[in-house]
KOLTIVEX-319526 format. One record per residue (C-alpha): residue in three letters; x, y, z. Coordinates in steps of 0.1 Angstrom, whole numbers, padded with zeros to 4 digits, always signed. Layout:
N
ALAXYZ
...
This chain:
438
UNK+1756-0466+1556
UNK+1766-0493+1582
UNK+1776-0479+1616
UNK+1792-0495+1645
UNK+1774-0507+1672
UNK+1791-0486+1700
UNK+1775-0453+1687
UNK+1739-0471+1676
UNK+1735-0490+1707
UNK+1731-0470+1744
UNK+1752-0480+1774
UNK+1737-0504+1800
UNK+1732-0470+1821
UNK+1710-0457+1794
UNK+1688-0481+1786
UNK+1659-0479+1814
UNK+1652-0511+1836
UNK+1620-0530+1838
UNK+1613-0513+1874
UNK+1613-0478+1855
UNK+1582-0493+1837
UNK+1564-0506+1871
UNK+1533-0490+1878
UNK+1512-0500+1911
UNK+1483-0507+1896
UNK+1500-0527+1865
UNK+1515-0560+1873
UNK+1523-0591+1865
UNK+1507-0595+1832
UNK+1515-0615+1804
UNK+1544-0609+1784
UNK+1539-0588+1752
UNK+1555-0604+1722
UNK+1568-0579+1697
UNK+1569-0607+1671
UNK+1535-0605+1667
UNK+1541-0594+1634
UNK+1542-0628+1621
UNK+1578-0621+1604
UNK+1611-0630+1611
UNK+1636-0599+1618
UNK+1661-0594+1600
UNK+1687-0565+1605
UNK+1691-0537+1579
UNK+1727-0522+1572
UNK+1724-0496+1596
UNK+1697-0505+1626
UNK+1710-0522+1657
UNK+1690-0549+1674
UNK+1666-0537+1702
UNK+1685-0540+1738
UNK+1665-0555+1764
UNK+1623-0563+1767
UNK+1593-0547+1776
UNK+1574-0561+1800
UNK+1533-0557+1801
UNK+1515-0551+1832
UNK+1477-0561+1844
UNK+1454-0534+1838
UNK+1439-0516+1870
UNK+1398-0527+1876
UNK+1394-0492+1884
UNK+1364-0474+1873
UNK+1387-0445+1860
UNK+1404-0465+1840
UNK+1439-0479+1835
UNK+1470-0461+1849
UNK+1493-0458+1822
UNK+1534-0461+1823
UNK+1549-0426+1828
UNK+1578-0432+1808
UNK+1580-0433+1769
UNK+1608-0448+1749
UNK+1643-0450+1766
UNK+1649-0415+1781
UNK+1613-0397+1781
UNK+1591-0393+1811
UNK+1561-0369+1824
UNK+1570-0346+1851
UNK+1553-0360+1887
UNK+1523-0340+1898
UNK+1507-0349+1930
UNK+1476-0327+1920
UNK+1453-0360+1905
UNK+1414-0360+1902
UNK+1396-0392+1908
UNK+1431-0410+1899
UNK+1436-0394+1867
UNK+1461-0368+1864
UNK+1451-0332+1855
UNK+1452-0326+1815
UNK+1471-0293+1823
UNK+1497-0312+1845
UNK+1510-0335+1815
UNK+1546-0319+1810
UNK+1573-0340+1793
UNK+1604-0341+1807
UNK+1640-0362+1800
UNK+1659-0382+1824
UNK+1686-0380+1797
UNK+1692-0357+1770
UNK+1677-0371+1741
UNK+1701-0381+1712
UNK+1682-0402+1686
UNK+1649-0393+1666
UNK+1627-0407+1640
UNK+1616-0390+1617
UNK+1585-0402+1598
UNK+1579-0387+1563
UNK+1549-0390+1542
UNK+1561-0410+1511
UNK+1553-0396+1474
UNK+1542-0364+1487
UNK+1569-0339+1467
UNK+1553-0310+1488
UNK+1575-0321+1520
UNK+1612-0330+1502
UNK+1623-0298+1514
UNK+1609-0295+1547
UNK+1623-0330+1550
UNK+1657-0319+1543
UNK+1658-0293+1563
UNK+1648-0306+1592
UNK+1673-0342+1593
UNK+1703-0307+1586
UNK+1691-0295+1615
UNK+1689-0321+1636
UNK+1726-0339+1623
UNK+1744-0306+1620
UNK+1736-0283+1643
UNK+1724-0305+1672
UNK+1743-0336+1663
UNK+1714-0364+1666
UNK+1716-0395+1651
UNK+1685-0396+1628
UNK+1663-0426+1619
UNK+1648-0428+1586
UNK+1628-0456+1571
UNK+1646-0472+1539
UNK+1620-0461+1514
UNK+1622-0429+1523
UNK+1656-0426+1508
UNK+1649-0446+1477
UNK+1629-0416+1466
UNK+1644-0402+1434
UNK+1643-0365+1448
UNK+1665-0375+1475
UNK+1685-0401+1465
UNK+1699-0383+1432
UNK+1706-0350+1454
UNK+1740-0344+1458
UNK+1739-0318+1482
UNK+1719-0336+1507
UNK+1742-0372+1505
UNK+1767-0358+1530
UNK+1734-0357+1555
UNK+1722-0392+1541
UNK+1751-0407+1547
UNK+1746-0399+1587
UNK+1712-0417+1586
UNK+1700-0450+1603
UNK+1678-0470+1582
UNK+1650-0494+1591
UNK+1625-0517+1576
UNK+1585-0519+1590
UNK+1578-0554+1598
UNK+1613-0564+1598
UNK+1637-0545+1621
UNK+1629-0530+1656
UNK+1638-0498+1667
UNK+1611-0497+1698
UNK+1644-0494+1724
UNK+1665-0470+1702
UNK+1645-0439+1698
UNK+1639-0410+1723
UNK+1612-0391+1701
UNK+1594-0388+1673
UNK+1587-0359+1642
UNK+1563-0365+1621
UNK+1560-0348+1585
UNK+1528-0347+1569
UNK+1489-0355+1580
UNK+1470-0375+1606
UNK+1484-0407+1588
UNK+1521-0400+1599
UNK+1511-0399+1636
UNK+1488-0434+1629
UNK+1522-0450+1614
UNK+1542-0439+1642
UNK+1519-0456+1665
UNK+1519-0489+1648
UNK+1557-0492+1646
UNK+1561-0494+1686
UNK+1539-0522+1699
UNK+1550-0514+1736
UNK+1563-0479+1750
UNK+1562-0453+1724
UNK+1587-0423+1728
UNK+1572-0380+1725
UNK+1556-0373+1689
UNK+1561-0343+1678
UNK+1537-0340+1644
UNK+1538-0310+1619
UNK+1511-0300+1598
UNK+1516-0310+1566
UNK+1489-0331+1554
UNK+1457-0326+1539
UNK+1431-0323+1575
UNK+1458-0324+1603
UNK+1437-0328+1630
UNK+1464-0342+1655
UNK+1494-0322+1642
UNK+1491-0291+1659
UNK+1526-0274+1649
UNK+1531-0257+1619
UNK+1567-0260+1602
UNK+1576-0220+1596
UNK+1592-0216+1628
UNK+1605-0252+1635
UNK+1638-0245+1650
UNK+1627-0232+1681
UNK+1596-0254+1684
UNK+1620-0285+1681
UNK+1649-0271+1702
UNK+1621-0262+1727
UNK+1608-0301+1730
UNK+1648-0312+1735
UNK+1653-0288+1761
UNK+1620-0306+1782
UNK+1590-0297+1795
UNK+1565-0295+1770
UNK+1529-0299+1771
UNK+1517-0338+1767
UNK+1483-0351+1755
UNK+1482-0389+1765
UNK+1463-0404+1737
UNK+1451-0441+1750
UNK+1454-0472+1727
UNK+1436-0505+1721
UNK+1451-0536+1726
UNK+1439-0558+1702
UNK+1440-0598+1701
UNK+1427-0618+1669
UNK+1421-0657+1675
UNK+1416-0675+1643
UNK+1407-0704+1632
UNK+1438-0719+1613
UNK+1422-0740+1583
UNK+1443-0760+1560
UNK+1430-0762+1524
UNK+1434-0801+1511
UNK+1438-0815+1476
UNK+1406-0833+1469
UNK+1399-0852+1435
UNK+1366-0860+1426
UNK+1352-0857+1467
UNK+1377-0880+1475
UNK+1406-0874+1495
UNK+1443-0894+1486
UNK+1436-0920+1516
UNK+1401-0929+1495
UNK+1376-0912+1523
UNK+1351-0894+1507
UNK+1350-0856+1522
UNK+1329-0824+1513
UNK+1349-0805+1531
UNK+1380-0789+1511
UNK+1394-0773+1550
UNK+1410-0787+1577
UNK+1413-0773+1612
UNK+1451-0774+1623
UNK+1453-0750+1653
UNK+1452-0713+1659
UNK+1468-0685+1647
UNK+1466-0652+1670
UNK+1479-0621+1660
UNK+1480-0585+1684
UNK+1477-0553+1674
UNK+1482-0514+1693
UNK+1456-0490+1679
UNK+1452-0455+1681
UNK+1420-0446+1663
UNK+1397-0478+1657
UNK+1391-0513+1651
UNK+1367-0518+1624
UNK+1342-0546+1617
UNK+1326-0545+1586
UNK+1303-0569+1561
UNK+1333-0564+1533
UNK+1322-0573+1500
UNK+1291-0591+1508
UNK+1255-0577+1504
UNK+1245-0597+1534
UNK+1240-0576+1567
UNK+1270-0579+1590
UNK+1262-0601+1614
UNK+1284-0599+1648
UNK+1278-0608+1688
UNK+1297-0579+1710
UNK+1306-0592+1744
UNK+1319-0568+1773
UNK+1334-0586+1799
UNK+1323-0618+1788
UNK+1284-0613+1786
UNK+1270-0606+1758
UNK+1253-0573+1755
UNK+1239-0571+1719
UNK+1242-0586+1682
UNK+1249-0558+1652
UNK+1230-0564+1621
UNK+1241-0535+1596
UNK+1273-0529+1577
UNK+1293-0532+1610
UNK+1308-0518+1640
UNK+1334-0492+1651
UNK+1348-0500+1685
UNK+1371-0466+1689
UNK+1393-0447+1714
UNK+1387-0407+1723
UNK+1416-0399+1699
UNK+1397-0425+1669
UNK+1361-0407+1680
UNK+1368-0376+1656
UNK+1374-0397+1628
UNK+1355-0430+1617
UNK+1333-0429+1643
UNK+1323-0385+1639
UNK+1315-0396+1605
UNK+1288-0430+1615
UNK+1276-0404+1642
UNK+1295-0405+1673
UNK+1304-0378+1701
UNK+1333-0365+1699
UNK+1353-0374+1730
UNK+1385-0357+1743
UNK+1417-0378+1742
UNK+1419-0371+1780
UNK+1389-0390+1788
UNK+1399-0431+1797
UNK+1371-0444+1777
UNK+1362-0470+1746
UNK+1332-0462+1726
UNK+1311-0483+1706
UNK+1294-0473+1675
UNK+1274-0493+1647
UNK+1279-0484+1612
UNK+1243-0480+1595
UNK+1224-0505+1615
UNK+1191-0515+1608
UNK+1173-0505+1643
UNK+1159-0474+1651
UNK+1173-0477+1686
UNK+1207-0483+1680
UNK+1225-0457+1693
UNK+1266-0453+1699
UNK+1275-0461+1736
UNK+1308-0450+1759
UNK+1321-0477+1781
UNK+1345-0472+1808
UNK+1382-0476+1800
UNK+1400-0510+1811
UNK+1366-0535+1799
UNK+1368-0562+1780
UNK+1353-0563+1749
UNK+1353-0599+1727
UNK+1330-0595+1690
UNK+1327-0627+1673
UNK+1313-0635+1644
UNK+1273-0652+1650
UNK+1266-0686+1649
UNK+1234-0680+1621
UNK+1255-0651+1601
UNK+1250-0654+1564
UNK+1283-0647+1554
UNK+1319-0639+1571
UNK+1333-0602+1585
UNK+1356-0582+1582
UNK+1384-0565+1602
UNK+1414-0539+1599
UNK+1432-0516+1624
UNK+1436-0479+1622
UNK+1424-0486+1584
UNK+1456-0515+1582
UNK+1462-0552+1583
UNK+1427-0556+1569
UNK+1417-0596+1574
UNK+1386-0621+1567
UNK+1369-0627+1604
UNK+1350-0663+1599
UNK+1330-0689+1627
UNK+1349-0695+1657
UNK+1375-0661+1651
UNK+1375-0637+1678
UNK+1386-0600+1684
UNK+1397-0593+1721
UNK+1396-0552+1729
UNK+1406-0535+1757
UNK+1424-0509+1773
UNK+1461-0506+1763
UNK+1491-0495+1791
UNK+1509-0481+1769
UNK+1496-0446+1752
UNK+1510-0420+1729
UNK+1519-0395+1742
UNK+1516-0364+1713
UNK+1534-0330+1724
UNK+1512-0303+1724
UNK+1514-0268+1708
UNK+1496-0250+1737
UNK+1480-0275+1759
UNK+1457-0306+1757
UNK+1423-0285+1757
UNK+1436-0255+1735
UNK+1450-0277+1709
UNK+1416-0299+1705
UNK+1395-0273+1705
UNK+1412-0253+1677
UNK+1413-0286+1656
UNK+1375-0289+1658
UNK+1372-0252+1646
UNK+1393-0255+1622
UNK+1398-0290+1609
UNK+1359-0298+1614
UNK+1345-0264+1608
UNK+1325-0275+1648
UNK+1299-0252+1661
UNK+1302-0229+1624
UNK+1270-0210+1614
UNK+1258-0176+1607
UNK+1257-0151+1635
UNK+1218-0147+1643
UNK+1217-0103+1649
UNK+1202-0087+1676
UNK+1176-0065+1684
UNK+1181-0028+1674
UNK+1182-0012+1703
UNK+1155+0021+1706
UNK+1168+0054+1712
């Protein structure tokens, strides 16, 4: 359904101003290009075009790592708290709060899962009906045959705004996020908002559900509850991520000669670069791909190099990514609070290679080595998986722009019950004591 632009679109007094955005530690960076995505927008039916820009700020060179915006989409913010330790804020501290009431939210289902059609449904009635929101809903959400063949749910439908990944953006029309399904959902959410990303809210309907802490019996109140304000926050850092390639052009060449009559044995030809960013939530991934060869990559931090993987490959992962990939290659588990990047190798062939923390805010460059056998690969949060060849580079470090996922209880609570319960942590058989003697 197309809607006008007077109810999509937020007044000038809505939409928050660059200043809002200022942090004192975070300035005068370069400017973040949200068409990274190497595509050309195009508009949907339904999805106005983004109002104003986002603006990216320096990092902080401070030990304790980067100092994140406070402010999350158009209309979400974290309460001030004066009470900081060693510049960062106090887990238990991190309340969300509104400037404005919120009015629009995305909701993000898990597609071909029939389990959640009904949850689905009843959530977007009770968000259009009964506290008249204007829903977002990707397009191929709807083109499921459950929902678009229901007659009693096209009245709803028809009230929804519709998008496109990769081709609209909706980064300065959302206030917050629910997300339907498992730890997936919340990684998709992330990797639609390449600056600011508004309050997740993510319900545990997947298969582990290790960062969806609310359960969808009793969602009424729990959503009504994160409308009203002050919630709980978790502030789940991100990577920025920066890949410099090598842009080869592949030429016609008949019989080692080339149509000018120069004899080449070379069938590429360098034409420039193409570079590509990326926000990550969990980890970047280097890996040997389909080759037998040993991976074969220099890591850099801060432009030195500090040591050269030989194995399958490297995890370079944030606190929120060190409970998945990286758990499973045998990483600590790290608590999203914590402003740190950790580097682990995947099967490497040394005794002595063990996974490593760095501080939050370095910069970290891998490049494939000079005398590698064969090429690398690379993918994001398990996405945009790409060949990495000789003279390509990955740039890592420290994004300003977290996620900031609404807690059930608090920050500690909630990531403590998931290791007990998603990762069975700590679980054995009670060893029994002595009798005691009468």
């Amino acid at each position: 359904m197309e809607m006008n632009r007077e109810k999509l679109c937020p007044s000038k007094a809505d939409v928050s101003s660059e200043s809002a955005y200022h942090c004192s530690t975070c300035h005068d960076d370069e400017e973040w290009s949200n068409s990274s995505r190497g595509r050309t927008k195009s508009r949907s039916l339904s999805a106005s075009p983004a109002l104003g820009s986002t603006k990216e700020f320096r990092r902080t060179r401070s030990l304790h790592g980067p100092c994140p915006v406070t402010t999350f989409g158009p209309k979400a913010c974290m309460l001030q708290n004066p009470k900081t330790i060693m510049h960062i804020q106090d887990p238990a501290s991190q309340r969300l709060t509104w400037n404005k009431p919120p009015k629009s939210v995305l909701v993000i289902k898990k597609i071909r899962d029939a389990s959640l059609l009904q949850p689905f449904k009843e959530l977007c009635v009770y968000l259009t009906e009964e506290n008249n929101m204007i829903v977002y809903v990707e397009k191929k959400v709807l083109e499921d045959p459950a929902i678009a063949n229901d007659d009693n749910f096209g009245p709803v439908k028809k009230k929804f705004c519709t998008f496109r990944e990769d081709y609209d953006d909706i980064s300065n029309q959302i206030d917050f996020i629910i997300c339907l399904g498992g730890d997936g959902t919340l990684l998709y959410a992330s990797s639609l908002f390449q600056g600011s990303v508004p309050p997740v809210m993510a319900f545990h309907l997947g298969s582990l559900g290790f960062l969806t802490p609310f359960n969808f019996e009793n969602f009424q109140s729990q959503v009504t509850q994160v409308i009203e304000g002050n919630a709980a926050l978790v502030l789940r850092s991100r990577l920025k991520v920066k890949v410099v390639k090598e842009h080869r052009e592949k030429m016609t060449v008949q019989n080692g000669i080339e149509e000018n009559g120069v004899v080449s044995t070379n069938t590429e030809k360098e034409v420039g670069k193409q570079i590509m960013q990326y926000q990550v939530l969990n980890e970047v991934v280097v890996d040997r791909g389909p080759s037998s060869y040993l991976s074969n990559v220099d890591v850099f931090l801060n432009g030195h190099l500090i040591t050269t993987v030989q194995g399958d490959g490297v995890i370079v992962s944030t606190p929120t990514g060190s409970t998945a990939y990286a758990a499973a290659a045998g990483a600590s588990m790290i608590h999203p609070n914590v402003p740190a990047i950790m580097i682990t190798p995947i099967c490497p062939h040394s005794l002595s290679f063990r996974p490593i923390v760095v501080p939050a805010g370095v910069e970290l460059k891998i490049m494939l080595s000079p005398d590698a056998r064969n090429t690398a690969w690379v993918s994001f949060d398990g996405r945009k998986r790409q060949e990495i060849c000789h003279g390509d580079s990955i740039s890592i470090t420290t994004s300003c722009y977290p996620l900031p996922s609404i807690c059930f209880r608090d920050p500690v609570s909630d990531w403590f019950e998931s290791l007990a319960e998603c990762l069975h942590w700590n679980v054995r058989k009670k060893q029994n004591n002595f009798a005691v003697e009468e």
